[in-house]
PyMOL CGO cylinders between C-alpha atoms (Angstrom):
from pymol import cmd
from pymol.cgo import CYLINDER

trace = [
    CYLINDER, 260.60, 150.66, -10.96, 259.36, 147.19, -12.02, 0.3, 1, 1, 1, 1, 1, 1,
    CYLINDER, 259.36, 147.19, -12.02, 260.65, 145.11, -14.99, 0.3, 1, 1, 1, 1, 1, 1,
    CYLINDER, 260.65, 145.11, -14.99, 259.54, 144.80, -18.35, 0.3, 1, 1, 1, 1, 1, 1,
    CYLINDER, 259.54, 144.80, -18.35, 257.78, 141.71, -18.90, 0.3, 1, 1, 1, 1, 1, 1,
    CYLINDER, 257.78, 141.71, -18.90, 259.99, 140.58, -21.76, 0.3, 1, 1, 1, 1, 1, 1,
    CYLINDER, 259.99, 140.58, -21.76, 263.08, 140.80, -19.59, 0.3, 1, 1, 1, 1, 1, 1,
    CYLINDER, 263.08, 140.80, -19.59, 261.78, 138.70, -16.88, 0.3, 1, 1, 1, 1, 1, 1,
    CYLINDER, 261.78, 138.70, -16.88, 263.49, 135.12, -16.01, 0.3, 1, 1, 1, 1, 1, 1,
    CYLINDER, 263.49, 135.12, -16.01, 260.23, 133.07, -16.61, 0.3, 1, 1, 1, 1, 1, 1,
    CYLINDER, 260.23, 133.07, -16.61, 260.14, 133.63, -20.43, 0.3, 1, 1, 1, 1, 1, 1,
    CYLINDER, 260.14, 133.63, -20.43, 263.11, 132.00, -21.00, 0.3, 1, 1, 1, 1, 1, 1,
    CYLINDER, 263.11, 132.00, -21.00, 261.67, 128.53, -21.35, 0.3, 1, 1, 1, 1, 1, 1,
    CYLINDER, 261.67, 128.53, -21.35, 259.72, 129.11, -24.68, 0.3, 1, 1, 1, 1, 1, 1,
    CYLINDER, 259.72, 129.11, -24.68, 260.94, 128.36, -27.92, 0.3, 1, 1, 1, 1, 1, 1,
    CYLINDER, 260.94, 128.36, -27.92, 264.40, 131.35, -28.72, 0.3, 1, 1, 1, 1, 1, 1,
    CYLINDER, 264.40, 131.35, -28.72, 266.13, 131.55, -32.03, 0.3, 1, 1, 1, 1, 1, 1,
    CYLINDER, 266.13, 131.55, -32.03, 269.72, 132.51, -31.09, 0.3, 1, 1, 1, 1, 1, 1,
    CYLINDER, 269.72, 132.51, -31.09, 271.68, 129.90, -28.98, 0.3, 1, 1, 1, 1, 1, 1,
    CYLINDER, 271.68, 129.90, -28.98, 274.17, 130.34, -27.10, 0.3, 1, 1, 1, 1, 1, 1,
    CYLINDER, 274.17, 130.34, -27.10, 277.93, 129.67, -28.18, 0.3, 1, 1, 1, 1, 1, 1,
    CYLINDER, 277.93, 129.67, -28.18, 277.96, 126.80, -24.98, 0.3, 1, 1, 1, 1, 1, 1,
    CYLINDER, 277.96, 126.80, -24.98, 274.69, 125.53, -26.37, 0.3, 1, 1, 1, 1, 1, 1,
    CYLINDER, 274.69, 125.53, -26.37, 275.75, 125.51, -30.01, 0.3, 1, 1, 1, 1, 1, 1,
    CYLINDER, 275.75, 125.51, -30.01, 278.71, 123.23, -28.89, 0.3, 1, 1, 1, 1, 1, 1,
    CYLINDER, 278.71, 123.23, -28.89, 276.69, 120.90, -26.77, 0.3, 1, 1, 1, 1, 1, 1,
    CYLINDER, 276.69, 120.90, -26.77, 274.09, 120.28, -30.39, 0.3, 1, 1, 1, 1, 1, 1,
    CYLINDER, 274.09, 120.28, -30.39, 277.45, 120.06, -32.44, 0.3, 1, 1, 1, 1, 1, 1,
    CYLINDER, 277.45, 120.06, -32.44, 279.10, 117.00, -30.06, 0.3, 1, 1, 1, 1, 1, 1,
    CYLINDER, 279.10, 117.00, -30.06, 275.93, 115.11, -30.02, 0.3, 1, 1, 1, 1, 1, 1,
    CYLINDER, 275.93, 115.11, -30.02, 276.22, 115.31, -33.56, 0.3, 1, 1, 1, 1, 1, 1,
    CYLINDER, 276.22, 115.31, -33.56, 279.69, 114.12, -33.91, 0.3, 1, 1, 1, 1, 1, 1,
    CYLINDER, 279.69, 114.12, -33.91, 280.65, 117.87, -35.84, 0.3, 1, 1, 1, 1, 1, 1,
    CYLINDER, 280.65, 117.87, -35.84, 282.80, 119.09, -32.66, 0.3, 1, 1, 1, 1, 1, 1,
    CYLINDER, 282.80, 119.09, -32.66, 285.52, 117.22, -30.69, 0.3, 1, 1, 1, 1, 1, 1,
    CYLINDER, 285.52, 117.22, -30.69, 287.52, 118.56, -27.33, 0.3, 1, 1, 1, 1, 1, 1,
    CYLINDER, 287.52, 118.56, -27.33, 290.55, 120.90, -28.51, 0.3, 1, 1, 1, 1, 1, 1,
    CYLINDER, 290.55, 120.90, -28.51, 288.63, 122.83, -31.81, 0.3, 1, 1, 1, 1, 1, 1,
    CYLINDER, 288.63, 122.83, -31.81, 288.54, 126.30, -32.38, 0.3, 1, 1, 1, 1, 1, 1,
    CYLINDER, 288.54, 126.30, -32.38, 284.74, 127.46, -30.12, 0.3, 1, 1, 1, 1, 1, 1,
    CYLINDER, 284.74, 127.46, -30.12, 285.45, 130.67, -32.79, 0.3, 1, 1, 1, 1, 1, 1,
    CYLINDER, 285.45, 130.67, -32.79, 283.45, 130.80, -35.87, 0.3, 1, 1, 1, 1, 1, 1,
    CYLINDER, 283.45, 130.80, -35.87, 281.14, 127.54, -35.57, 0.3, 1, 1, 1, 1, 1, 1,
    CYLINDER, 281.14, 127.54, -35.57, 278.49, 126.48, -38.12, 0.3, 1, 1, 1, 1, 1, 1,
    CYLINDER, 278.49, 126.48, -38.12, 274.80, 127.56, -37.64, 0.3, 1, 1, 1, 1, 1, 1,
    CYLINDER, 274.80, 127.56, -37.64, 272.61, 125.19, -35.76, 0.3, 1, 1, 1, 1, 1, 1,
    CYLINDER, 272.61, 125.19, -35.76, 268.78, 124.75, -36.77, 0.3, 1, 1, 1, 1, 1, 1,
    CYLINDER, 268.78, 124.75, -36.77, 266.72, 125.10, -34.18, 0.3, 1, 1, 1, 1, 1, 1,
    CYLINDER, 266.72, 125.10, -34.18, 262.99, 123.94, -34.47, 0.3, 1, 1, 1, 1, 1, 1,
    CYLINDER, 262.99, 123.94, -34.47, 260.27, 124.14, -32.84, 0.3, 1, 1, 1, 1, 1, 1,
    CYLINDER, 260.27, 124.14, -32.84, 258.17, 121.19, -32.19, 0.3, 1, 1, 1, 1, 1, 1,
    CYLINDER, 258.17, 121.19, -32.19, 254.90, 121.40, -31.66, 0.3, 1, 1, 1, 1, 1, 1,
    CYLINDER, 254.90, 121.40, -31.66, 252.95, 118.20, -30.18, 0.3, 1, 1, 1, 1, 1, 1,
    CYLINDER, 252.95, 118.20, -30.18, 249.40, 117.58, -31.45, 0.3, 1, 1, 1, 1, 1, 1,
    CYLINDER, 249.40, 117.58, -31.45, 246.36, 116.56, -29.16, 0.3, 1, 1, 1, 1, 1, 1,
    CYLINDER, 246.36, 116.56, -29.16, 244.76, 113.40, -30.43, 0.3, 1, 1, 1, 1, 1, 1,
    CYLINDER, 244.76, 113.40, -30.43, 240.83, 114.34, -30.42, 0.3, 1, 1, 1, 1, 1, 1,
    CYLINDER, 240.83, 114.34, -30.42, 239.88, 110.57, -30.95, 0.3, 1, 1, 1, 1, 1, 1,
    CYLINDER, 239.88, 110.57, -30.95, 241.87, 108.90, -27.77, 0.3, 1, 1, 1, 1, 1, 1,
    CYLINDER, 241.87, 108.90, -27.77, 240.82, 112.44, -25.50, 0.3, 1, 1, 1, 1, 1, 1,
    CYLINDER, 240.82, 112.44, -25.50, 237.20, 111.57, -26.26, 0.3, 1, 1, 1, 1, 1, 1,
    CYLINDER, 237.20, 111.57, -26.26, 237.62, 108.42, -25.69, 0.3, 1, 1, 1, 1, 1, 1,
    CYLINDER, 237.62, 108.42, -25.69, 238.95, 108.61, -22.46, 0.3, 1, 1, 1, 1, 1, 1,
    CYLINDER, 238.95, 108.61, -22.46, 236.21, 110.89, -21.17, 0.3, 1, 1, 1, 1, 1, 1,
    CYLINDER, 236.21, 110.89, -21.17, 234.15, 108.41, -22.40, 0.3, 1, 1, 1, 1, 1, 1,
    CYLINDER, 234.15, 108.41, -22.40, 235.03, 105.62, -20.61, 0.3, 1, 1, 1, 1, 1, 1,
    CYLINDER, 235.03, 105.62, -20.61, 235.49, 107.96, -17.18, 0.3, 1, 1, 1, 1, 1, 1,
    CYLINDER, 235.49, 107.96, -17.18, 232.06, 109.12, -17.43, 0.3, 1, 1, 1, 1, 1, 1,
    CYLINDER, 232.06, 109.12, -17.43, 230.76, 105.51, -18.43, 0.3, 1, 1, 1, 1, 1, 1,
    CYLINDER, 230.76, 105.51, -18.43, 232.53, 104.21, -14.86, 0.3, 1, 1, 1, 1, 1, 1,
    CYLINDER, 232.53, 104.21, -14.86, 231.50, 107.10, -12.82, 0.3, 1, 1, 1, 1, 1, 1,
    CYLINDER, 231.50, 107.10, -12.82, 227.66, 106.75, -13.43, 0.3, 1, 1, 1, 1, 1, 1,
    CYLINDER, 227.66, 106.75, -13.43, 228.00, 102.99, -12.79, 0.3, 1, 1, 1, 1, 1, 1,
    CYLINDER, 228.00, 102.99, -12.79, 228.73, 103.46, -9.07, 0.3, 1, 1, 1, 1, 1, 1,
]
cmd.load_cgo(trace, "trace")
């Protein structure tokens, strides 16, 4: 029988909602809310975002531009 392609290990590197209790802790000592010995029961929401990066058109073009320029020079 063969898995269903949601459940396979591979998707778990995009973008999820829910964290994990560990993973809430880990956000809530960088941010100075948790400290060693407090309750891991009942802990505050985290926001999780998702970041998208944006592709600069202008310096991609430009780029191309100046490989293309070099190539047909030699």
């Amino acid at each position: 029988m063969s898995q269903h392609r949601s459940l396979k290990t591979s998707t778990l590197s995009r973008h999820r909602n829910v964290l994990k209790r560990i993973e809430r802790i880990k956000i809530l000592k960088e941010q100075g809310k948790w400290k060693e010995g407090d309750s891991f029961f009942a802990l505050p929401k985290i926001k999780s975002l998702k970041v998208k990066v944006k592709k600069e058109k202008g310096a991609k073009s430009e780029q191309g531009a100046e490989d293309n320029s070099s190539q047909k020079k030699t």
